[in-house]
Backbone and ligand atoms as CSV (ligand in chain L), in Angstrom:
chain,resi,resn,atom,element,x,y,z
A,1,UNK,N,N,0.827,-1.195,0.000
A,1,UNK,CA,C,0.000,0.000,0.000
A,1,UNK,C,C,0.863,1.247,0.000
A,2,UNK,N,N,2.290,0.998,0.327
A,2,UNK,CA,C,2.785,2.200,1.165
A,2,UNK,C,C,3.205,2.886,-0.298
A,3,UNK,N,N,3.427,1.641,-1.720
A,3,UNK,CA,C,4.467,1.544,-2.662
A,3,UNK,C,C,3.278,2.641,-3.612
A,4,UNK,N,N,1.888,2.249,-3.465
A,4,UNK,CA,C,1.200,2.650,-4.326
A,4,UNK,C,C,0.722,4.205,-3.704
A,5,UNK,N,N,0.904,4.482,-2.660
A,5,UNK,CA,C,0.701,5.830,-2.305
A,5,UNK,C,C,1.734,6.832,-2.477
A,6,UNK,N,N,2.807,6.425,-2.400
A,6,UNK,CA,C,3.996,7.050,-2.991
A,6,UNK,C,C,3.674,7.136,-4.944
A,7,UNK,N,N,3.386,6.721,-5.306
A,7,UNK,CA,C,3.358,6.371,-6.803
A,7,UNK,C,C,2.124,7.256,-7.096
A,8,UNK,N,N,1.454,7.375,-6.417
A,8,UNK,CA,C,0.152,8.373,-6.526
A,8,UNK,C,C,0.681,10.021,-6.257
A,9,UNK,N,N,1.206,10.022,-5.475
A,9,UNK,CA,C,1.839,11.395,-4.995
A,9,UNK,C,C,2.816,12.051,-6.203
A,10,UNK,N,N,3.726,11.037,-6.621
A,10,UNK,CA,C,4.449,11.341,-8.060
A,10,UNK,C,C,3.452,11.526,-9.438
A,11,UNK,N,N,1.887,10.797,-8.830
A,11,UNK,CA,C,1.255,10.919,-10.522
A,11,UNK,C,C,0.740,12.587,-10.635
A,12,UNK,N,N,0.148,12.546,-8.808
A,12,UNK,CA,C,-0.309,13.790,-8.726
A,12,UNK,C,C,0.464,15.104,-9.276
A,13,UNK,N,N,2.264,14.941,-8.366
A,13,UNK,CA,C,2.725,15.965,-9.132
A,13,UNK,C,C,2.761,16.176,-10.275
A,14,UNK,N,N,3.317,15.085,-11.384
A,14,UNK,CA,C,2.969,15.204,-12.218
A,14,UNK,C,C,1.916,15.975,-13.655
A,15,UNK,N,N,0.774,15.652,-12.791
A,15,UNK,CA,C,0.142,16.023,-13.309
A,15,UNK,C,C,-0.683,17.900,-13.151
A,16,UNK,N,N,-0.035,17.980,-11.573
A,16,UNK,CA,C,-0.132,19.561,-11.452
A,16,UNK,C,C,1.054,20.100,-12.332
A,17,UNK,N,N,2.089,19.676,-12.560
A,17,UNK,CA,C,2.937,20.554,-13.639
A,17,UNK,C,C,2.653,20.378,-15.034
A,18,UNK,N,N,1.910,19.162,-15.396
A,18,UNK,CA,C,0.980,19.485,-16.955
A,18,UNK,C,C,-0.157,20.287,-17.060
A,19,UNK,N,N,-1.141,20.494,-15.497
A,19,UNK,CA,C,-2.237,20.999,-15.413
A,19,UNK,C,C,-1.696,22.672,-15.576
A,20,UNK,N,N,-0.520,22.960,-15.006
A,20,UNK,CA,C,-0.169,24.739,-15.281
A,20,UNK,C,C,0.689,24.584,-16.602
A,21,UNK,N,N,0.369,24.091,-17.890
A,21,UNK,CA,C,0.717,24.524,-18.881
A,21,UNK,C,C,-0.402,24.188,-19.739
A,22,UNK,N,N,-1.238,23.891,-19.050
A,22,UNK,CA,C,-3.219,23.666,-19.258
A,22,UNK,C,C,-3.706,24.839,-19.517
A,23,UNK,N,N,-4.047,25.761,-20.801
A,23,UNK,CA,C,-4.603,26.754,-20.532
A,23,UNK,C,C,-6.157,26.931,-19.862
A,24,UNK,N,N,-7.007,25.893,-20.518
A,24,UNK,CA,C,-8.152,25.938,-19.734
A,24,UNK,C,C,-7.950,25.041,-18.066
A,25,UNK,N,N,-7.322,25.080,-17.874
A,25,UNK,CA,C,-7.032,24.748,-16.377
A,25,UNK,C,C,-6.516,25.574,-15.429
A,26,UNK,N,N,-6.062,27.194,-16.172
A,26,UNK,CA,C,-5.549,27.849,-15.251
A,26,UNK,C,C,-6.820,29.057,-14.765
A,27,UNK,N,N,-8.222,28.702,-15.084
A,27,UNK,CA,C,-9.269,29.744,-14.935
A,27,UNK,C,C,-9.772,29.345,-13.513
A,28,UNK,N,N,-10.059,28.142,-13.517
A,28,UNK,CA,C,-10.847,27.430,-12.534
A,28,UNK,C,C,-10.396,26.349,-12.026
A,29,UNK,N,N,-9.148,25.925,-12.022
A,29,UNK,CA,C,-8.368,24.978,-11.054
A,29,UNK,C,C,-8.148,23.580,-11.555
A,30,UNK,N,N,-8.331,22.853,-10.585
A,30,UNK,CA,C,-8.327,21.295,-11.457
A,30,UNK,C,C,-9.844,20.713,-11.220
A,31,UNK,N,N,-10.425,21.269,-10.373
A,31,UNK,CA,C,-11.752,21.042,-10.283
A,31,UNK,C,C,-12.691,21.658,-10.359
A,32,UNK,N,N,-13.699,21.518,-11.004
A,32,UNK,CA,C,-15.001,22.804,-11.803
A,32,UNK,C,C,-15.841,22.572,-10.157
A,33,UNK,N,N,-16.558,23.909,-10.351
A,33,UNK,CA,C,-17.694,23.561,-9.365
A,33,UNK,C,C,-18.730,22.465,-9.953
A,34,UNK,N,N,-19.896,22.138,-9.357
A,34,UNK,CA,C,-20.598,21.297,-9.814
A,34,UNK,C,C,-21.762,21.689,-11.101
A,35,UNK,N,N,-21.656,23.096,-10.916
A,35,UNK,CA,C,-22.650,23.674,-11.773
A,35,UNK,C,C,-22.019,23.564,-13.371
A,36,UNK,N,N,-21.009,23.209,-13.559
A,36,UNK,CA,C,-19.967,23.611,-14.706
A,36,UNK,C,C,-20.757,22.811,-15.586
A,37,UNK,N,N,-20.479,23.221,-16.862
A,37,UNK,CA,C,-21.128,22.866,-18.320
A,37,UNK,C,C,-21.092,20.767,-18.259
A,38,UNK,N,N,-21.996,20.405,-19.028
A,38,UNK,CA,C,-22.021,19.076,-18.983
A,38,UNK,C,C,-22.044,18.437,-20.164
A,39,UNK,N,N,-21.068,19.207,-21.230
A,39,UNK,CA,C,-20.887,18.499,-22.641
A,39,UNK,C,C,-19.886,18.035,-22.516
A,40,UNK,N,N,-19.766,17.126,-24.002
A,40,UNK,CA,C,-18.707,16.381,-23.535
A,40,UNK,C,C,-17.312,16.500,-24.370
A,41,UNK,N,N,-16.565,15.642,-23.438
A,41,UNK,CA,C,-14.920,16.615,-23.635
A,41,UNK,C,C,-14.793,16.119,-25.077
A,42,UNK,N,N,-14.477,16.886,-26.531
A,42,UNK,CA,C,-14.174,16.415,-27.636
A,42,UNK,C,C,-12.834,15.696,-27.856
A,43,UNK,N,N,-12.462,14.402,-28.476
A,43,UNK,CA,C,-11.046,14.180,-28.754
A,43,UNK,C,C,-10.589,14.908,-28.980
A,44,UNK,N,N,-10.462,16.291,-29.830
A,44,UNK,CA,C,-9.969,16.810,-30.585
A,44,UNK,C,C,-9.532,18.295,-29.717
A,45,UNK,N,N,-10.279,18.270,-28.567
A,45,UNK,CA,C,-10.075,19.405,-28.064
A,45,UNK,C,C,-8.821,19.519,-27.426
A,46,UNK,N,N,-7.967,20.667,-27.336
A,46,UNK,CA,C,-6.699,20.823,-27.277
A,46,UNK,C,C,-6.141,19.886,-25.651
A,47,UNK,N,N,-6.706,20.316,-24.941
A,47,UNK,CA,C,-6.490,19.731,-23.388
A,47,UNK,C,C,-6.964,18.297,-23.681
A,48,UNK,N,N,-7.967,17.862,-24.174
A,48,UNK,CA,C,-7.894,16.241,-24.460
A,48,UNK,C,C,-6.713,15.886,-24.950
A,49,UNK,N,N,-6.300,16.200,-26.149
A,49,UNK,CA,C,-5.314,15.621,-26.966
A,49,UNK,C,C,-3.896,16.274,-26.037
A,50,UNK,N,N,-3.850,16.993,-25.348
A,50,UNK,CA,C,-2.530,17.491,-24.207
A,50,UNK,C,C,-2.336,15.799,-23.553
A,51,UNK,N,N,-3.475,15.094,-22.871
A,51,UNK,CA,C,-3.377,14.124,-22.546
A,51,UNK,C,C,-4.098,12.916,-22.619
A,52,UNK,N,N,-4.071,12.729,-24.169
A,52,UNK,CA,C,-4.166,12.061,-24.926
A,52,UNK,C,C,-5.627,11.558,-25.106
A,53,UNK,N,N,-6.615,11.977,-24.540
A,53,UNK,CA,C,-7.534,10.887,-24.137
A,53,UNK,C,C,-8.350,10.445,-25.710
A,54,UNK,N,N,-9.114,9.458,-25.038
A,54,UNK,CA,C,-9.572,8.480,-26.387
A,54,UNK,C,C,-11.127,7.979,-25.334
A,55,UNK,N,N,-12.086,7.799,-26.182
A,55,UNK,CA,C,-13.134,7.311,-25.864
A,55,UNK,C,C,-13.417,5.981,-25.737
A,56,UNK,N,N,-12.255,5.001,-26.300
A,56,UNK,CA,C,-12.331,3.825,-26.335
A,56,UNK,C,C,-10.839,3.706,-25.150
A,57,UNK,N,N,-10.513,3.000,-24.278
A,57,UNK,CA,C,-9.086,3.037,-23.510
A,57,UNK,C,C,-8.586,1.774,-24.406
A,58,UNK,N,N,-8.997,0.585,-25.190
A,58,UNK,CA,C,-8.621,-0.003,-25.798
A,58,UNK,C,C,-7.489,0.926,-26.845
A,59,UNK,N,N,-8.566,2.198,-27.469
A,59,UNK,CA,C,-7.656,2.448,-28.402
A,59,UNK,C,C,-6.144,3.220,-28.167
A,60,UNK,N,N,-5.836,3.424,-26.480
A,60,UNK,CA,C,-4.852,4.348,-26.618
A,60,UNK,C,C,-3.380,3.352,-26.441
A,61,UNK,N,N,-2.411,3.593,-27.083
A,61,UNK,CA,C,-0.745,2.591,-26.622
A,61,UNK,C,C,-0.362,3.380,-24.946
A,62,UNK,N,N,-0.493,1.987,-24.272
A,62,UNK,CA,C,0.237,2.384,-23.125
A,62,UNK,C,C,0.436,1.462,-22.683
A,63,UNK,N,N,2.067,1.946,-21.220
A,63,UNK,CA,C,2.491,0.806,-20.932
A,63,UNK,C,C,1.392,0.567,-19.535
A,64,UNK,N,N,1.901,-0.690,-18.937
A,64,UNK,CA,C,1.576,-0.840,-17.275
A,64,UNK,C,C,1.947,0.181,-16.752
A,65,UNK,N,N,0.855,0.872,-15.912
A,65,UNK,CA,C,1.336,2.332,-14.825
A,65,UNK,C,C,0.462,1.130,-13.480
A,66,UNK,N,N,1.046,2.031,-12.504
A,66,UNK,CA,C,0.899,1.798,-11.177
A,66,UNK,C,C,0.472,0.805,-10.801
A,67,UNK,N,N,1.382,-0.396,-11.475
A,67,UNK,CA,C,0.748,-2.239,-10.914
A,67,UNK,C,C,-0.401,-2.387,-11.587
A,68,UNK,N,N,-1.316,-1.028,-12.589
A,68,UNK,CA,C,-2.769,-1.608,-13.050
A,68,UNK,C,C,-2.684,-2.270,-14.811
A,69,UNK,N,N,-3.011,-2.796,-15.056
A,69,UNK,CA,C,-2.649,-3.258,-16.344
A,69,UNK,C,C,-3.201,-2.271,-17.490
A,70,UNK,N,N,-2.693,-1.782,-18.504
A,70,UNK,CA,C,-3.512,-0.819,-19.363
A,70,UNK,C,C,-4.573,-1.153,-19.180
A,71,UNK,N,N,-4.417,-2.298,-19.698
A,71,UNK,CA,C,-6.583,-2.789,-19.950
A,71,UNK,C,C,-7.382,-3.042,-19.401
A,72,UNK,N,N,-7.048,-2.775,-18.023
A,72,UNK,CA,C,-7.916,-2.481,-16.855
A,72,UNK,C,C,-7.880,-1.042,-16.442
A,73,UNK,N,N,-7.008,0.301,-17.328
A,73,UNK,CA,C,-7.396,1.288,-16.656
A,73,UNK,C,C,-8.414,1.792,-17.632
A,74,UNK,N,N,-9.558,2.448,-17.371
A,74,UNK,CA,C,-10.566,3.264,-18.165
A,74,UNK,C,C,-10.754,4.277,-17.255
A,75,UNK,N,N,-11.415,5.079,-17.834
A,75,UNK,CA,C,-12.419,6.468,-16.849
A,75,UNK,C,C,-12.941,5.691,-15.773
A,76,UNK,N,N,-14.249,4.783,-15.890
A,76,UNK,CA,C,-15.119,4.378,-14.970
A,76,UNK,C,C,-14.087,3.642,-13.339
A,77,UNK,N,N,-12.555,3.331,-13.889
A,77,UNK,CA,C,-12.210,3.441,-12.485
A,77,UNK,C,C,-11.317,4.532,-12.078
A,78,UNK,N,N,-11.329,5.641,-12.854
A,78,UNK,CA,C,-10.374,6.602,-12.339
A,78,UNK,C,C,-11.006,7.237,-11.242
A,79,UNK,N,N,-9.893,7.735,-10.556
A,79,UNK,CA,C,-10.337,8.772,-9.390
A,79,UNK,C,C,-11.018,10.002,-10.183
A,80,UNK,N,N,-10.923,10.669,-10.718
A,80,UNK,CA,C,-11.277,11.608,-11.307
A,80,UNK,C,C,-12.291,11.604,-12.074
A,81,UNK,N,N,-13.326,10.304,-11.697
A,81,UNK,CA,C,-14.507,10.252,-13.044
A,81,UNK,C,C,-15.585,10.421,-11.921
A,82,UNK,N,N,-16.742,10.890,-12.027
A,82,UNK,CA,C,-17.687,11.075,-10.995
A,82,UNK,C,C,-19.128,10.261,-12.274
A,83,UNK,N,N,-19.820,9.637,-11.834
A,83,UNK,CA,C,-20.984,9.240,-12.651
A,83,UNK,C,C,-21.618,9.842,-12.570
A,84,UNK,N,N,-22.843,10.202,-14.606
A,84,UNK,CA,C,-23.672,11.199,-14.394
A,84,UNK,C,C,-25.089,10.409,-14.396
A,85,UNK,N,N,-26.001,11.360,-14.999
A,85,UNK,CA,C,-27.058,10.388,-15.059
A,85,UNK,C,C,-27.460,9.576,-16.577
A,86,UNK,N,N,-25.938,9.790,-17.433
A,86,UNK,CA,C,-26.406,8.873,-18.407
A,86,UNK,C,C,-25.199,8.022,-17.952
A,87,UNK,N,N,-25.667,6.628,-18.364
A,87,UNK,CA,C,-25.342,5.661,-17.816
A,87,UNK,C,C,-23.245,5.092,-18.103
A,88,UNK,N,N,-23.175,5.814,-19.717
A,88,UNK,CA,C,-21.540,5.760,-20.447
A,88,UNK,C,C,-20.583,6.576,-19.978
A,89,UNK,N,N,-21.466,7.789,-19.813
A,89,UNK,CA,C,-20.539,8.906,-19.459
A,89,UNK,C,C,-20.479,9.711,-18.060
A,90,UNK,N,N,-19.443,10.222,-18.099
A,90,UNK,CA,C,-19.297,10.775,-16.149
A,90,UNK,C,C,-18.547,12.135,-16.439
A,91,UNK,N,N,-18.673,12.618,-15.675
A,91,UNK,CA,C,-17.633,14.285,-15.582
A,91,UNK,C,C,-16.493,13.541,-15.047
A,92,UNK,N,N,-15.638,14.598,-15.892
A,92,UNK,CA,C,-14.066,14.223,-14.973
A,92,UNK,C,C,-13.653,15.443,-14.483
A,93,UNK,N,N,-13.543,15.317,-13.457
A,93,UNK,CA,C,-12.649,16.657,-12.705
A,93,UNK,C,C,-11.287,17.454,-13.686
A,94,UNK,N,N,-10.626,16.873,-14.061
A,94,UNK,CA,C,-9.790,17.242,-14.683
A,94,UNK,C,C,-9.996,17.949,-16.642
A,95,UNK,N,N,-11.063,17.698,-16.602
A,95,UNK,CA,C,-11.658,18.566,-17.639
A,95,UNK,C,C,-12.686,19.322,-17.037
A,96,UNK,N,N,-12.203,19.742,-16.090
A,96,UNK,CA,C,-13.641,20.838,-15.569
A,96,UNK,C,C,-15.323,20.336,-15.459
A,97,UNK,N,N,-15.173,18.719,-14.788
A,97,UNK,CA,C,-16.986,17.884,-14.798
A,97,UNK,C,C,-17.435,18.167,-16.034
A,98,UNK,N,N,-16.625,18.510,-17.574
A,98,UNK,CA,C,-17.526,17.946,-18.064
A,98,UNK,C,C,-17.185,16.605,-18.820
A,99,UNK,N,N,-18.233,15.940,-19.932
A,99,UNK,CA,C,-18.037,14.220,-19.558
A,99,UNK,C,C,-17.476,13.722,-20.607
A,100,UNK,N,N,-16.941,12.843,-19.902
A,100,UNK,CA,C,-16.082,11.621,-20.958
A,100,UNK,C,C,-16.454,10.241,-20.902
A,101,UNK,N,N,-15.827,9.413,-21.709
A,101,UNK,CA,C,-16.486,7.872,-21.610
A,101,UNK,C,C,-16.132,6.848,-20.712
A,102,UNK,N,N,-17.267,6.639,-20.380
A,102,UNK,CA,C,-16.727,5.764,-19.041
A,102,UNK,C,C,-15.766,4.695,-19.356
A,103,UNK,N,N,-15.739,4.164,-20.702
A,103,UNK,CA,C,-14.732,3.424,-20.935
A,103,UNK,C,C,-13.483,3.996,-21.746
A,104,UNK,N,N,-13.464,5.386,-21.608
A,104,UNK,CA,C,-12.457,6.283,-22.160
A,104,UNK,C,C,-11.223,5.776,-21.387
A,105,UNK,N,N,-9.991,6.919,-21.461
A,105,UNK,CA,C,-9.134,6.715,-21.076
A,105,UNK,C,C,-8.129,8.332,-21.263
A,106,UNK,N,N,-7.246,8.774,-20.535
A,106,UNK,CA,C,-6.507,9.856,-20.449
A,106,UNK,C,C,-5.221,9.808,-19.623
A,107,UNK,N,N,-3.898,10.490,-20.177
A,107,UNK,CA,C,-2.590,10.147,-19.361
A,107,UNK,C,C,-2.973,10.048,-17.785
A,108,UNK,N,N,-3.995,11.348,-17.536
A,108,UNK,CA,C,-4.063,12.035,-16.304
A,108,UNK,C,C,-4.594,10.729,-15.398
A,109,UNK,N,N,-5.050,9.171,-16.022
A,109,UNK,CA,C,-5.602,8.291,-15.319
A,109,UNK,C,C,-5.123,7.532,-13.598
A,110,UNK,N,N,-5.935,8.188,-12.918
A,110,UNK,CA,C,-5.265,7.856,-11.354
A,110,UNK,C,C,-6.092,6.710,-11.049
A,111,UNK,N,N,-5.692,5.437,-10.180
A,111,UNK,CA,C,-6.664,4.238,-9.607
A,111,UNK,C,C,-7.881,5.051,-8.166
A,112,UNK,N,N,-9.111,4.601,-8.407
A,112,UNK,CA,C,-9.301,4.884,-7.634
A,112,UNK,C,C,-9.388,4.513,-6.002
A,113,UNK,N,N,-9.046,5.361,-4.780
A,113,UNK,CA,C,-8.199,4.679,-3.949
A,113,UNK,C,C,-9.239,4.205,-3.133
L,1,SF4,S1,S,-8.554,11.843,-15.769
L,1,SF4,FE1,FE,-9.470,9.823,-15.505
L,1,SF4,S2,S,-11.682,10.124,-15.810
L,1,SF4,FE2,FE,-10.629,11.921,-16.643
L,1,SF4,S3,S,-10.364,11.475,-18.828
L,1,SF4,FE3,FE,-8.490,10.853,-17.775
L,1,SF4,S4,S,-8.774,8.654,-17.285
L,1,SF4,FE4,FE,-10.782,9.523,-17.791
């Protein structure tokens, strides 16, 4: 446990020094309030494609991160996915709640703890 909380702390930093070269991340933080827009994040949109995400996690190349096997990481177990009320898609904190595919996938992918 001790190995994977350390490994979380490095993803976190991590990912606060990609989040401040995030332009839409430097308005409103890493987390939207709850009221924030509820469309959904485009592949194509610049901060998606910053970290890489894909709507399918099948479709993205990656190695094993944090003991989880690629093909067991998607949105639906990231820390950062909250479920909405359609059943595929969830807000992710890290795009400001609004939604991505629950079986998506993005660098920013943390286990949830
Ligand atoms: S941070 Fe997590 S929930 Fe958000 S797009 Fe990336 S993998 Fe999906």
């Amino acid at each position: 446990m001790k190995g994977i909380s350390v490994i979380s702390r490095r993803k976190f930093i991590e990912l606060g020094a990609l989040a401040a070269t995030l332009p839409f991340l430097g308005q409103g933080g890493l987390v939207a309030p709850a009221s924030a827009a509820v469309d959904k994040v485009p592949v194509n949109d610049p901060a998606a494609a910053a970290l890489k995400y894909v709507e399918v996690a099948s479709d993205a190349s990656r190695a094993d991160k944090m003991g989880v096997a690629g093909s067991e990481q998607i949105c639906g177990n990231c820390r950062f996915y909250k479920d909405s009320e359609t059943p595929e898609w969830g807000g992710c904190a890290l795009f400001q709640n609004r939604l991505v595919a629950k079986q998506g996938w993005c660098m920013g992918w943390v286990p949830t703890a």
